[in-house]
C-alpha positions as CSV (number, residue, x, y, z in Angstrom):
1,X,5.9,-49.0,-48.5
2,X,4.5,-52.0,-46.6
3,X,0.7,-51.6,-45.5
4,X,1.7,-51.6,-41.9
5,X,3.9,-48.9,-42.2
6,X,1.1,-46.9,-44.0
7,X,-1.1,-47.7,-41.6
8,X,0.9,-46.3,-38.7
9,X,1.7,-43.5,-40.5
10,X,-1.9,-42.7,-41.3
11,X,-2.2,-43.1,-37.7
12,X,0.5,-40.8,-36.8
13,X,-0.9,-38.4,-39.3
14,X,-4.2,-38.3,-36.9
15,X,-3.2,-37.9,-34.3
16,X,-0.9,-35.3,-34.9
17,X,-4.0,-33.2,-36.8
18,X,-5.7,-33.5,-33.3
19,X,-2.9,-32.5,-31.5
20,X,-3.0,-29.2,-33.1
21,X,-6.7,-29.3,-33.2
22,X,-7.0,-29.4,-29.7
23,X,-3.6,-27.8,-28.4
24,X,-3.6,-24.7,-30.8
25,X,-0.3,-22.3,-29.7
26,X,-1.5,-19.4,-27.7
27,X,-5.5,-19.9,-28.5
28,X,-7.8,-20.3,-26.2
29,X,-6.3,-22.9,-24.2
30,X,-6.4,-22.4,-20.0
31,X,-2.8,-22.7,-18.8
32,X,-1.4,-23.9,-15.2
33,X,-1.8,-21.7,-12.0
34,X,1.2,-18.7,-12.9
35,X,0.3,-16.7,-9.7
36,X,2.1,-18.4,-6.6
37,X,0.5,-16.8,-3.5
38,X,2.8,-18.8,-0.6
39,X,5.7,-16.3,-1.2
40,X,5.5,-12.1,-0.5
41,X,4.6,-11.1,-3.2
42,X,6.6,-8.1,-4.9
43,X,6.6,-5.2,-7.4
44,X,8.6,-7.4,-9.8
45,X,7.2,-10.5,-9.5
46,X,3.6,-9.1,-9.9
47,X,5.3,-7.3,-13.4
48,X,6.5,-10.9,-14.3
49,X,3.0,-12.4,-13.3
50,X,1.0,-9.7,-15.1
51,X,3.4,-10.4,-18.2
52,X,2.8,-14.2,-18.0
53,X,-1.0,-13.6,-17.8
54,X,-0.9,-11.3,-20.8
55,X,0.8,-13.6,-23.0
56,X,-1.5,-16.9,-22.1
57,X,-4.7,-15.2,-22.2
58,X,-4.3,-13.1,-24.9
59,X,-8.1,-13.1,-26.1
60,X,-9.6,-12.0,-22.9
61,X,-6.7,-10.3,-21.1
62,X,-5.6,-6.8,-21.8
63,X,-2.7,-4.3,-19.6
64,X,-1.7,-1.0,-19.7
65,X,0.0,1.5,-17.4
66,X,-1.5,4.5,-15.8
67,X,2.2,6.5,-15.6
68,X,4.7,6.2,-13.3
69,X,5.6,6.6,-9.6
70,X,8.5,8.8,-8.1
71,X,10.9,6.6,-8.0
72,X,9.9,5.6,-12.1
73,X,7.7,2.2,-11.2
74,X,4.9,1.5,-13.4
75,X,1.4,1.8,-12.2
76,X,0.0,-1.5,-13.9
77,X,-4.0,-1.9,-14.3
78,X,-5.3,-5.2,-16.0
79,X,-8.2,-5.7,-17.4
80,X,-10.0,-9.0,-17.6
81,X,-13.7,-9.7,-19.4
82,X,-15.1,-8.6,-22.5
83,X,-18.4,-6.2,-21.3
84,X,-19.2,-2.9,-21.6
85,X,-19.9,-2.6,-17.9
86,X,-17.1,-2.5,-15.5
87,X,-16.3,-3.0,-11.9
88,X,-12.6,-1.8,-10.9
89,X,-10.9,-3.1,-7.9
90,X,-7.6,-2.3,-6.4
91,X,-5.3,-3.1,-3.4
92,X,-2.5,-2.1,-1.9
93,X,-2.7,1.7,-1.3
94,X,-1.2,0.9,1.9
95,X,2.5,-0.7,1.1
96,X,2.6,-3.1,4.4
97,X,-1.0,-4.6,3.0
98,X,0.9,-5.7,0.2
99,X,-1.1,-9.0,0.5
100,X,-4.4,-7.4,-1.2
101,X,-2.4,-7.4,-4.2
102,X,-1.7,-11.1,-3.8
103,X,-5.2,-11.9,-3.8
104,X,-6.3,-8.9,-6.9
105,X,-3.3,-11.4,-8.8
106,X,-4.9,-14.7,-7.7
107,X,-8.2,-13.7,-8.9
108,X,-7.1,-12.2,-12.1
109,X,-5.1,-15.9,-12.8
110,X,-8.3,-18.2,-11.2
111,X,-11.4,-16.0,-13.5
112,X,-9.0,-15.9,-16.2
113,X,-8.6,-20.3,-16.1
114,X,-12.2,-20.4,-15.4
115,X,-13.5,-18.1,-18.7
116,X,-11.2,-20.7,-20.8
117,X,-12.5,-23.6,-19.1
118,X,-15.9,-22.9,-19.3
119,X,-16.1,-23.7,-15.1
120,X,-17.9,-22.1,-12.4
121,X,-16.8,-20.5,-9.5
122,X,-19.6,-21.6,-6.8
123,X,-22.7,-20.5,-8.2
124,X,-21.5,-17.7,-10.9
125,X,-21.1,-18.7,-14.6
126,X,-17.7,-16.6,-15.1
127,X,-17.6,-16.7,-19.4
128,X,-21.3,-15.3,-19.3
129,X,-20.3,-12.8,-16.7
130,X,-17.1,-12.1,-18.4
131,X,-18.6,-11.5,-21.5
132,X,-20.6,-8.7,-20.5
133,X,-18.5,-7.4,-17.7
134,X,-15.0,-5.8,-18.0
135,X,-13.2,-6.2,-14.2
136,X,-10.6,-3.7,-14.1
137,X,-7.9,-4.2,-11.6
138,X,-5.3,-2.2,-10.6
139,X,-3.3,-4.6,-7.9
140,X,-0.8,-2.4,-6.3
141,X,-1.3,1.3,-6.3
142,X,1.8,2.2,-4.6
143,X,4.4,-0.3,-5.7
144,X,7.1,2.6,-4.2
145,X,6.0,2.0,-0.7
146,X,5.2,-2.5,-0.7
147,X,8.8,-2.4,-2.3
148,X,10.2,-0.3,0.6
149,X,8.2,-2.2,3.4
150,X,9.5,-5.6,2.0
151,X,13.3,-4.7,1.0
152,X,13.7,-1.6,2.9
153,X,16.3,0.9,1.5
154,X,18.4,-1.5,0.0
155,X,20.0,0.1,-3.1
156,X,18.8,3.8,-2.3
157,X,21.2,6.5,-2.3
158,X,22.7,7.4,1.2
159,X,20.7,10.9,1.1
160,X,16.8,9.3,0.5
161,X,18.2,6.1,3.0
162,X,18.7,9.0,5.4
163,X,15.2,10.9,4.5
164,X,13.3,7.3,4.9
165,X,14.7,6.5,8.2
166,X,13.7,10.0,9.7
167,X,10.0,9.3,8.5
168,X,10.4,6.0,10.2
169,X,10.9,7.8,13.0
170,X,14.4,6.2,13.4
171,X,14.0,2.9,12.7
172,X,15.7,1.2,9.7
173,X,13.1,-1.9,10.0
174,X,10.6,-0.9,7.5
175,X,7.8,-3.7,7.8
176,X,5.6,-1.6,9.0
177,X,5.5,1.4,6.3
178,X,2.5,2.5,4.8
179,X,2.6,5.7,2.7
180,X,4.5,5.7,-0.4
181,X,8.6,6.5,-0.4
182,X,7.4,10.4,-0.1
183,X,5.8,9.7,3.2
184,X,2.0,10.5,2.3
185,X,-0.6,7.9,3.0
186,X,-2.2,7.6,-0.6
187,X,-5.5,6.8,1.4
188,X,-6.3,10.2,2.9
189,X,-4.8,11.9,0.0
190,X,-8.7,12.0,-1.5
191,X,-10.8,14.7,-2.0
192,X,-13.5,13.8,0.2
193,X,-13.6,16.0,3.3
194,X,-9.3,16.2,3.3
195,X,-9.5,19.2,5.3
196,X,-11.5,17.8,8.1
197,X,-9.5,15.0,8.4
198,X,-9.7,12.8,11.7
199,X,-5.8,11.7,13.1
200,X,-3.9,13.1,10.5
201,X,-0.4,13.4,11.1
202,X,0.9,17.0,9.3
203,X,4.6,15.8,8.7
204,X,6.0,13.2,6.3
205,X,5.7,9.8,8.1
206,X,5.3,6.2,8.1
207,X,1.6,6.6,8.2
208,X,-1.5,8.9,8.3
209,X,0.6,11.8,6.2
210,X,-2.2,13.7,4.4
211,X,0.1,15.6,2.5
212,X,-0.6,19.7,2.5
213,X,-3.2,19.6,-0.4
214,X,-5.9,16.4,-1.4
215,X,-3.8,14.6,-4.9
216,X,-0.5,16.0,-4.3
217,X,0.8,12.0,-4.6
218,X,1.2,10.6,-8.9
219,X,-0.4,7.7,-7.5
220,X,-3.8,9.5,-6.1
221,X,-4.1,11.6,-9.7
222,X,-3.4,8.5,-11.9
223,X,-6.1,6.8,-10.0
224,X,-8.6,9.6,-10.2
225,X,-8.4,10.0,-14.0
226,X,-8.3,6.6,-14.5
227,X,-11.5,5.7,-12.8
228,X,-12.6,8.8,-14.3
229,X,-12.0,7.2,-18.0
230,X,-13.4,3.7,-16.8
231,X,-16.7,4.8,-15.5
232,X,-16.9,2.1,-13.5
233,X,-20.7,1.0,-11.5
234,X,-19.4,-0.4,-8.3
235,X,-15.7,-0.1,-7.2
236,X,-13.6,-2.3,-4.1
237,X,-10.6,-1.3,-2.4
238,X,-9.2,-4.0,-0.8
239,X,-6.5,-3.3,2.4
240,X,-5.9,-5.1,5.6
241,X,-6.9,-6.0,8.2
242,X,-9.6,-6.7,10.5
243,X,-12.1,-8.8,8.1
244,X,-14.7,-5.9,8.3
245,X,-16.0,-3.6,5.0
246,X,-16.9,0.1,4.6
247,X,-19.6,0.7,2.6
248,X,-20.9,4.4,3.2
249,X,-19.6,7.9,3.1
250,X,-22.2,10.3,3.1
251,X,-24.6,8.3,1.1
252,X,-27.4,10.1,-0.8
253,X,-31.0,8.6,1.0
254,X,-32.2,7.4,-2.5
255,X,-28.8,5.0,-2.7
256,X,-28.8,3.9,1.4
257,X,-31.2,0.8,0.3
258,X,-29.3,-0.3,-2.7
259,X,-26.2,0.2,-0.9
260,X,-26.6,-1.3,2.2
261,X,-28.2,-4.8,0.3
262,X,-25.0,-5.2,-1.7
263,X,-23.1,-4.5,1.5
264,X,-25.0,-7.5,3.4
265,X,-24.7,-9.8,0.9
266,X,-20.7,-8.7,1.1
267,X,-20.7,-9.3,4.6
268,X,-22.2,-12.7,3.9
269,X,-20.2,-14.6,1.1
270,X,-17.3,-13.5,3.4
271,X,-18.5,-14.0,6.6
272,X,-16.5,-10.1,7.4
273,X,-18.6,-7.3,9.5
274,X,-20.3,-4.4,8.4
275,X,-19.0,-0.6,9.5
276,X,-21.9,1.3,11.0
277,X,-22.6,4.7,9.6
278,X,-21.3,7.5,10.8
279,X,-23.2,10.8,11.2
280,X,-18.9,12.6,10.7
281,X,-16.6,10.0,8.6
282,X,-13.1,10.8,8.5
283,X,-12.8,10.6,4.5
284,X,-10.1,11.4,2.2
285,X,-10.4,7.5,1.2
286,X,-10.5,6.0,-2.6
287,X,-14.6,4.5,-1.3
288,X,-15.0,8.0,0.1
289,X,-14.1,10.0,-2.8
290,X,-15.7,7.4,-5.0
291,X,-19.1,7.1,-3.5
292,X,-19.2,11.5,-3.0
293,X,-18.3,11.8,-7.0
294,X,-20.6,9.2,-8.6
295,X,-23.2,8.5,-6.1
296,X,-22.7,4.7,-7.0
297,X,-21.8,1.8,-5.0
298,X,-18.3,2.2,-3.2
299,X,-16.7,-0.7,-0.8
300,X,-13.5,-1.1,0.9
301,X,-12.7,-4.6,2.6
302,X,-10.0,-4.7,5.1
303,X,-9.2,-9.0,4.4
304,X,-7.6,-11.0,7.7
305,X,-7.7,-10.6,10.8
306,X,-6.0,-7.6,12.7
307,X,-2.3,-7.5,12.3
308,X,-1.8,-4.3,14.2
309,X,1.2,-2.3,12.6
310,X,2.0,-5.1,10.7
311,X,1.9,-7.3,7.2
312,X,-0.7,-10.0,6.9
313,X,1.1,-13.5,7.9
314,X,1.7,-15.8,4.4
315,X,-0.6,-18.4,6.7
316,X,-3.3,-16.5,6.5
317,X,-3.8,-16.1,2.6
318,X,-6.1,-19.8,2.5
319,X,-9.0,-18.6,4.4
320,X,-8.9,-14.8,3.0
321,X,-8.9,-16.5,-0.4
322,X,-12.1,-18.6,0.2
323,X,-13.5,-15.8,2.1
324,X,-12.9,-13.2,-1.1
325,X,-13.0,-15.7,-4.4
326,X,-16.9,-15.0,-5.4
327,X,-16.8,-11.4,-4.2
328,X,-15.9,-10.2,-7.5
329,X,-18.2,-12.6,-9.6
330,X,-20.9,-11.1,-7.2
331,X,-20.0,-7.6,-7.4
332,X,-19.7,-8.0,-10.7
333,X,-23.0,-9.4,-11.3
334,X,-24.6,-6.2,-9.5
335,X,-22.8,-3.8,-11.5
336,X,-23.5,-4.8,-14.8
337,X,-27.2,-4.4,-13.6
338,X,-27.1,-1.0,-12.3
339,X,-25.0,0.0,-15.8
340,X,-28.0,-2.3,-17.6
341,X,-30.5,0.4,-15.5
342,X,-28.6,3.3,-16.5
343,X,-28.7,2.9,-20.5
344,X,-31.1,4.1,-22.7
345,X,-32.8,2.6,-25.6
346,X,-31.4,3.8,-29.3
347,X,-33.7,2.8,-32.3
348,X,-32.0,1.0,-34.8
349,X,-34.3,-0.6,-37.6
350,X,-31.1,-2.1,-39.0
351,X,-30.7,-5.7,-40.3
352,X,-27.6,-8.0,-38.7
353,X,-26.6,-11.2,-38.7
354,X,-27.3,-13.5,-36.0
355,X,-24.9,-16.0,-36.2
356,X,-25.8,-18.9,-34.0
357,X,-28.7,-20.1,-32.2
358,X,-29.9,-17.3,-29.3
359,X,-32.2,-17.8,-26.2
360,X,-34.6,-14.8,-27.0
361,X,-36.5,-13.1,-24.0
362,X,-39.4,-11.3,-23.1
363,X,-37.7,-7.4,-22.1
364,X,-34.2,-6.4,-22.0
365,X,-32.6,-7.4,-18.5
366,X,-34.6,-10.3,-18.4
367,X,-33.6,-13.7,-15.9
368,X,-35.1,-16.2,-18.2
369,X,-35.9,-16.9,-22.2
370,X,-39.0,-17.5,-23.6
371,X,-37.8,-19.2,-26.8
372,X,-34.9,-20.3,-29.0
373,X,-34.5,-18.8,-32.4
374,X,-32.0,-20.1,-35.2
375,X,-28.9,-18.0,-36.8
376,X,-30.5,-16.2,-39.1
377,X,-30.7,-12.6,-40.6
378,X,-32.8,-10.6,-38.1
379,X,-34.1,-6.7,-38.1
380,X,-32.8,-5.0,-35.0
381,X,-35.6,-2.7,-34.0
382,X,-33.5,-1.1,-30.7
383,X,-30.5,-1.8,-28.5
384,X,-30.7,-0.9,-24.6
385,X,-27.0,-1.5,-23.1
386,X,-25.5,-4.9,-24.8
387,X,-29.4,-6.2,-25.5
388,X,-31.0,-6.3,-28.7
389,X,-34.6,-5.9,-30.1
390,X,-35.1,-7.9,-32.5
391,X,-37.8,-8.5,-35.5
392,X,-38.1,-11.9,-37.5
393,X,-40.6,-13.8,-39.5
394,X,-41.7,-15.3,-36.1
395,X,-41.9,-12.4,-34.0
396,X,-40.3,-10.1,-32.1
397,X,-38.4,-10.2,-28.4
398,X,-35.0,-9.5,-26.8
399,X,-31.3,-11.3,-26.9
400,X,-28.4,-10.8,-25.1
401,X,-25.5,-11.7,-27.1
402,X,-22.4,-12.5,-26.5
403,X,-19.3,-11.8,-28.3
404,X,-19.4,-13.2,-32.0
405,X,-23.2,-13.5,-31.8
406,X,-24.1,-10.5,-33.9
407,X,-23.1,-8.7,-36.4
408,X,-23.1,-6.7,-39.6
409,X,-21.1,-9.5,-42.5
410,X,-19.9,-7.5,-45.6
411,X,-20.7,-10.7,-48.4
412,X,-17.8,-10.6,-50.6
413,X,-15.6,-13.5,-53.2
414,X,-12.5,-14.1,-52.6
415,X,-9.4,-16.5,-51.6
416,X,-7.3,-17.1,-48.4
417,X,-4.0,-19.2,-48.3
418,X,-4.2,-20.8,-44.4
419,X,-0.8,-19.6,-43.1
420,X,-0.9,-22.4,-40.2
421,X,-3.4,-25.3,-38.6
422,X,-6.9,-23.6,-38.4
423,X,-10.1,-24.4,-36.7
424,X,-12.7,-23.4,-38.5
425,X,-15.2,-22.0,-35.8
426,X,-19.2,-21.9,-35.8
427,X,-19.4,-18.4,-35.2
428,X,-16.4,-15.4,-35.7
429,X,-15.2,-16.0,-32.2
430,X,-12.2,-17.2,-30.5
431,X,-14.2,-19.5,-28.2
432,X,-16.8,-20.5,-30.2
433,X,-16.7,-24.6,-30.9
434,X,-14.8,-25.9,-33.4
435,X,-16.5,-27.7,-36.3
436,X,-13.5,-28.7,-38.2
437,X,-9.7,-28.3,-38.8
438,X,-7.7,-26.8,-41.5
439,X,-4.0,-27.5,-42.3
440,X,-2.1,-25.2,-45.1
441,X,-4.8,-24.5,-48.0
442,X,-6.4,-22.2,-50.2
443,X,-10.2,-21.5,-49.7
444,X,-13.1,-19.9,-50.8
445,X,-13.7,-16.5,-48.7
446,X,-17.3,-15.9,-48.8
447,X,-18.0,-12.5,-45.9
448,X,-16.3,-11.0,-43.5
449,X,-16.6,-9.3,-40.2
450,X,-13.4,-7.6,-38.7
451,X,-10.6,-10.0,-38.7
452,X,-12.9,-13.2,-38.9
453,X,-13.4,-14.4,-42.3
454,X,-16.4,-16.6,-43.5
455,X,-15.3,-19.6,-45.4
456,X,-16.5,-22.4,-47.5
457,X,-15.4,-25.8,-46.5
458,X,-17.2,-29.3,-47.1
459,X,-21.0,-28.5,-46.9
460,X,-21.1,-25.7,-44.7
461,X,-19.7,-22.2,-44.4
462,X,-17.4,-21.8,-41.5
463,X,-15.1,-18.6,-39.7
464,X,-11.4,-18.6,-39.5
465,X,-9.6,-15.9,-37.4
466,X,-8.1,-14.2,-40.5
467,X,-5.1,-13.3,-38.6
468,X,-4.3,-16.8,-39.1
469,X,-4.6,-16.9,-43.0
470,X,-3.8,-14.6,-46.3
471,X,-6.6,-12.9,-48.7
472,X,-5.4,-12.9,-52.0
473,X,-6.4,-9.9,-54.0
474,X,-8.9,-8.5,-55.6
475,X,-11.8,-8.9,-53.6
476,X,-15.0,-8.1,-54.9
477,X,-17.9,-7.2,-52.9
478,X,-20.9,-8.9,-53.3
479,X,-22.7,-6.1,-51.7
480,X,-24.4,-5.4,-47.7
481,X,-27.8,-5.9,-48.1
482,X,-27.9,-6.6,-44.8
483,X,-26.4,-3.5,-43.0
484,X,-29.6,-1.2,-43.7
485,X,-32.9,-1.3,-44.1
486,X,-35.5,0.6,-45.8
487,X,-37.8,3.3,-44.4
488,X,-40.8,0.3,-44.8
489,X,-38.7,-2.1,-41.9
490,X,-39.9,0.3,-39.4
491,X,-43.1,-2.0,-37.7
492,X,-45.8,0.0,-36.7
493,X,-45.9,0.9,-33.1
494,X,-42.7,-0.8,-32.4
495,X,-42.0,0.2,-28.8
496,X,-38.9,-1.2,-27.8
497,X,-39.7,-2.1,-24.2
498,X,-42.8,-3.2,-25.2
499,X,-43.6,-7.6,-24.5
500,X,-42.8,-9.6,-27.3
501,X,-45.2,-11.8,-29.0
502,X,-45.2,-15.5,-29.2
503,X,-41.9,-16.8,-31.0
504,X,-41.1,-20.8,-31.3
505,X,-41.6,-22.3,-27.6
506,X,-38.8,-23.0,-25.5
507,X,-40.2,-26.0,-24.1
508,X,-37.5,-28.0,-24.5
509,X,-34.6,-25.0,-23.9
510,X,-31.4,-25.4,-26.2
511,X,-28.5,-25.2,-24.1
512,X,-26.5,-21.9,-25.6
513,X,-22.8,-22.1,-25.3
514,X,-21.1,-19.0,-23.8
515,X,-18.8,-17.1,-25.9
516,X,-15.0,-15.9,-25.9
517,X,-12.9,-13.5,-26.6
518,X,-13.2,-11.5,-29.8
519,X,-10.1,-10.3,-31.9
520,X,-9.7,-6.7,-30.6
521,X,-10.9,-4.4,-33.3
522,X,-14.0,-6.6,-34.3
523,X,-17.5,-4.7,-34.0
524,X,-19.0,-8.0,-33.0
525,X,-21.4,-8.6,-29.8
């Protein structure tokens, strides 16, 4: 072959090897905007969008449905982030506010960019507070009533056509609609003071249907259990309209402070008004029945401005989206501190890996870091929350790691054949950097934790996701000295909240590189 051609094809060669370096299929990589908000927004195009979302974001996206409706739709809730601690929003309990769901959707595609990306949104870091935060959304609680109010009974039998026109009160123009197709409004269907209801109607209607009993709608029990399962710190119901939030309903005296400065800051990043207090509220609302059964932070935002009896206009979606973008970053922020407040510290006295450089800081919950430490092999004195105690030859002081930080490696000595182009990763992460890239070999296996697999490769040891290769058998353990210690770890007077002594100075701070999305299944922080 003549040296020109083997240069070019040497060439070729490289920069085909980046290609897949940089482009790996369905890895990590942010993909273009899939949510289109200029259209109305339906049932079926939020199923395709949620599907779409699912598929590109696999590392840090995860769906699942609640049950179904009465008329068999799904009741979809997504989950985005990576923490322990959750905040759960939903929209469209009222089917003519169908636009809530449009902006649940847009922030759902814009965080989920922005995690990948590494890029703030105004001032919030979304990886780091995706890594600790789970946001569970659950767009459009009544998908039977948005798909009546923009399609009306088009395809319905002649009998329910009939039944849905007489809870229209005659009219066959069904924009307005707000219950679901049963006519009960899923928003007084709570059990927060139902029976003392204020301008209930006690029929089946268009709107303000309270039904004869508080969760006699699918949609009101599926909610309840589901929030139930979540636990969630701080919750937002979004509807329309008016641009104003609710923020109390019967509020303990202990909570009214905490409350009420979460509220304001609401009211400011959005510029919406806050809804006096009342010594009587109506109830039977998600917030209501939220903020009565936890006794934690409850909000409902009503987006735009008044439409009457009446959908949002498509116009209006650009200034309710910069009005509402940072509101879940924000919320989200506050209730991963009042989880952080409610967790208790649980000795450990165990050693871990830590597997890449870590800011280290002075208590658990703590704004800034006092030093730096190196990966290493570290005693873990305590845990409070998603925070660690740790215990090295230096010292001893707090981290906060993120997924693929720390673990427990089981050493063992074996093979893998690479199935397909691999990055070999600093750390057992999906988003941790990329040191170097593998095409179809065999290598040396040296420890393992979950699915991620510790190799050998040049002069350093390396983690492949070991989805992406084959472990040939046997594989012999080379034991866990690291997953216990002895009774003599224990330090004397080691009290976990105590302040932690001097470690190497963080004079010069080394910037730490938030983390990704772990392979589910892998008992990673």
């Amino acid at each position: 072959m003549p040296y020109k051609s083997i240069h070019y094809s040497v060439i070729l060669c490289h920069i085909f090897l980046l290609f897949l370096f940089i482009f790996q299929p369905g890895r990590a990589q942010a993909q273009a905007n899939i949510v289109n908000p200029k259209q109305v927004y339906s049932y079926s195009i939020m199923q395709r969008d949620i599907e779409r979302l699912a598929a590109a974001y696999p590392d840090l996206v995860s769906v699942q449905t609640l049950g179904k409706t009465a008329y068999g739709r799904e009741l979809w809730a997504v989950k985005l982030g990576r923490g322990e601690s959750v905040l759960f929003l939903n929209g469209s309990h009222h089917a003519r506010e169908w636009m809530t769901t449009t902006l649940l959707m847009k922030i759902f595609d814009t965080y989920a960019q922005s995690y990948y990306l590494d890029k703030p949104i105004g001032p919030y870091d979304v990886r780091e507070i995706l890594n600790h935060v789970s946001i569970w959304i659950v767009p459009m609680v009544n998908p039977d009533g948005v798909t009546l109010s923009q399609q009306g009974t088009a395809g319905l039998p002649k009998e329910a056509t009939a039944l849905l026109n007489r809870y229209n009160r005659g009219s066959a123009n069904f924009t307005r609609w707000k219950a679901n197709m049963q006519g009960l409004d899923l928003n007084r269907q709570y059990p927060a003071n139902w029976s003392m209801m204020k301008n209930a109607v006690h029929y089946p209607n268009y709107q303000n249907y309270s039904g004869i009993k508080p969760v006699q709608a699918p949609e009101v029990k599926m909610m309840m259990d589901f929030t139930y399962k979540m636990d969630p710190d701080i919750t937002v119901s979004y509807h329309s309209s008016g641009g104003i939030i609710f923020w109390h309903y019967h509020t303990l005296a202990a909570n009214l402070v905490r409350d009420r400065e979460i509220a304001s800051s609401l009211a400011r990043l959005t510029g919406y008004s806050l809804v006096r207090p009342e010594k009587n509220p109506s109830g039977g609302g998600y917030k209501d029945w939220f903020i009565q059964e936890f006794e934690r932070p409850g909000f409902t935002i009503e987006i735009g401005n008044y439409a009457g009896e009446g959908s949002l206009p498509l116009s209006a979606f650009g200034n309710i989206w910069a009005e509402n973008r940072q509101v879940p970053l924000y919320t989200a922020s506050q209730a991963y501190k009042l989880w952080l407040k409610r967790q208790s510290v649980q000795i450990l006295n165990q050693k871990m890996s830590l597997l890449t450089e870590t800011p280290v800081y002075p208590g658990a919950g703590a704004a800034t870091s006092s030093s730096v430490i190196a990966s290493q092999e570290v005693l873990t004195l305590a845990r409070k929350g998603d925070w660690y105690r740790i215990k090295t030859g230096s010292g001893a002081g707090w981290i906060h790691p993120a997924p693929g930080h720390l673990g427990i490696v089981e050493e063992i000595d074996a093979d893998a054949d690479i199935k397909q182009a691999t990055a070999l990763r600093k750390y057992p992460d999906a988003f941790a950097p990329k040191v170097a890239f593998l095409s179809q070999q065999s290598v040396k296996v040296t420890g393992r934790l979950g699915t991620w697999l510790r190799v050998a490769s040049g002069e350093g040891k390396w983690w492949i996701d070991g989805r992406e290769a084959v472990l040939r058998w046997p594989v012999k353990s080379t034991g866990t000295d690291n997953a216990k210690e002895g009774p003599s770890a224990a330090p004397e007077n080691a009290e976990p909240d105590s302040p932690a002594p001097e470690m190497t100075p963080a004079a010069s701070p080394v910037p730490v590189q938030p983390l990704g999305a772990s392979a589910e299944g892998i008992s990673v922080r």
